[in-house]
C-alpha positions as CSV (number, residue, x, y, z in Angstrom):
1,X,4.3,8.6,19.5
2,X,2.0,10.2,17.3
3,X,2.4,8.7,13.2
4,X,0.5,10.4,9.6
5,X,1.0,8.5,7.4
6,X,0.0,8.2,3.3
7,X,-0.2,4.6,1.6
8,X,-0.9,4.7,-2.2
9,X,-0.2,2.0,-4.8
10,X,-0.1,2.0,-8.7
11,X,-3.3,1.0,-9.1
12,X,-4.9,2.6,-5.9
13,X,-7.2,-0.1,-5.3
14,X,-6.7,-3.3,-2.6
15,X,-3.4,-2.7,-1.5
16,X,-3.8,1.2,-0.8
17,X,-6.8,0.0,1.6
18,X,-5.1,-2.6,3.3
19,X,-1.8,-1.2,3.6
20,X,-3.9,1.4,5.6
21,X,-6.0,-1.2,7.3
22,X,-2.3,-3.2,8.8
23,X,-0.9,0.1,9.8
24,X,-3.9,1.5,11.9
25,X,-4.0,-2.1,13.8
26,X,-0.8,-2.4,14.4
27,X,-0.1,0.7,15.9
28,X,-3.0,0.1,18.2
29,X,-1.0,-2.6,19.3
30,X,1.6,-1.2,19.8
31,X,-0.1,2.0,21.4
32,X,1.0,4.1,18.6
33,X,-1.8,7.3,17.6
34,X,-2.0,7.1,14.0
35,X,-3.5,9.0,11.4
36,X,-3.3,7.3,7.9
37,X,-4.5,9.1,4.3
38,X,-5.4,7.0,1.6
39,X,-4.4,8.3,-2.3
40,X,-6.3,5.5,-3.7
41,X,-8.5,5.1,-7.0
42,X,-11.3,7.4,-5.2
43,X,-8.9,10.2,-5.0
44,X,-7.5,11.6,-1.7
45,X,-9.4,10.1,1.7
46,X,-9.3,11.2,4.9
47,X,-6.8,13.3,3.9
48,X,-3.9,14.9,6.7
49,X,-4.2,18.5,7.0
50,X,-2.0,20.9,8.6
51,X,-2.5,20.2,12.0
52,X,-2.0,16.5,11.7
53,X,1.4,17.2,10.2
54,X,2.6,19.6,12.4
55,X,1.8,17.5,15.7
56,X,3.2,14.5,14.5
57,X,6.5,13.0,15.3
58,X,7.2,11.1,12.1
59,X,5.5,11.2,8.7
60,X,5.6,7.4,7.5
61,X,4.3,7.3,3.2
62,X,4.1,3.6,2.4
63,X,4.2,3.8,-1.8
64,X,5.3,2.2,-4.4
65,X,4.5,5.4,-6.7
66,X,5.0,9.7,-6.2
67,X,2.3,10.8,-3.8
68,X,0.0,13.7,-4.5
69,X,1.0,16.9,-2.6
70,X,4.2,15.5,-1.0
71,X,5.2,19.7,-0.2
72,X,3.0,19.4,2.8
73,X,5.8,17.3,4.5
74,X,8.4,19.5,3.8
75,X,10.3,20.0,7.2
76,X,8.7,17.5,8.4
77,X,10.4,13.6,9.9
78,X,9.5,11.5,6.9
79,X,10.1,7.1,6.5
80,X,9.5,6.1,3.3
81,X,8.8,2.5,2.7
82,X,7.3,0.3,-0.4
83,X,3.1,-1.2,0.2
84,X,4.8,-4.7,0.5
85,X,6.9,-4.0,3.7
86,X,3.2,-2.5,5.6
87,X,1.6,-5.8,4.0
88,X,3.9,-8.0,5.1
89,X,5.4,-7.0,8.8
90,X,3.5,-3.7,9.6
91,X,4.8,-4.3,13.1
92,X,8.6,-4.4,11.9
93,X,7.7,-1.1,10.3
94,X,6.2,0.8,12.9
95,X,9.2,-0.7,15.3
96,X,11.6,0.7,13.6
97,X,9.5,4.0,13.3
98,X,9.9,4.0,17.0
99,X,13.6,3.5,16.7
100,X,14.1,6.5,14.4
């Protein structure tokens, strides 16, 4: 299964980072590709273009706030869960990604 996904917090510092950081070694685990974009204080990082989207099976935005340039997902299979769930059980997260 291939996974893009976006984390972004309020204040777009630690828990943007880390919720990226828990998904990207989880899904190794769990032999998952991932690409993850970070809209954090430093603006948009590693951001998903095009291609990314449209060869992905499921777009997965872990925020607690609106995400800049949401549009590019239109069409596309989109989970949308809060920072907290990645930080606490990434696994349960990406599991049930799997499931959907």
């Amino acid at each position: 299964m291939k996974i893009v996904a976006v984390t972004a917090c309020p204040t777009g510092i630690a828990h943007t980072y880390m919720a990226a950081d828990a998904l990207r070694k989880e899904a190794q685990k769990m032999k998952i590709q991932i690409k993850v974009e970070t809209q954090g204080a430093m603006g948009i990082e590693d951001q998903l273009n095009s291609v990314d989207i449209s060869h992905a099976d499921m777009v997965l935005i872990a925020s607690d706030i609106e995400i800049e340039q949401r549009a590019r997902f239109a069409g596309s299979k989109i989970r949308h869960v809060t920072i907290e769930q990645v930080l606490t059980d990434a696994n349960s997260v990406l599991a049930d990604c799997l499931r959907l």
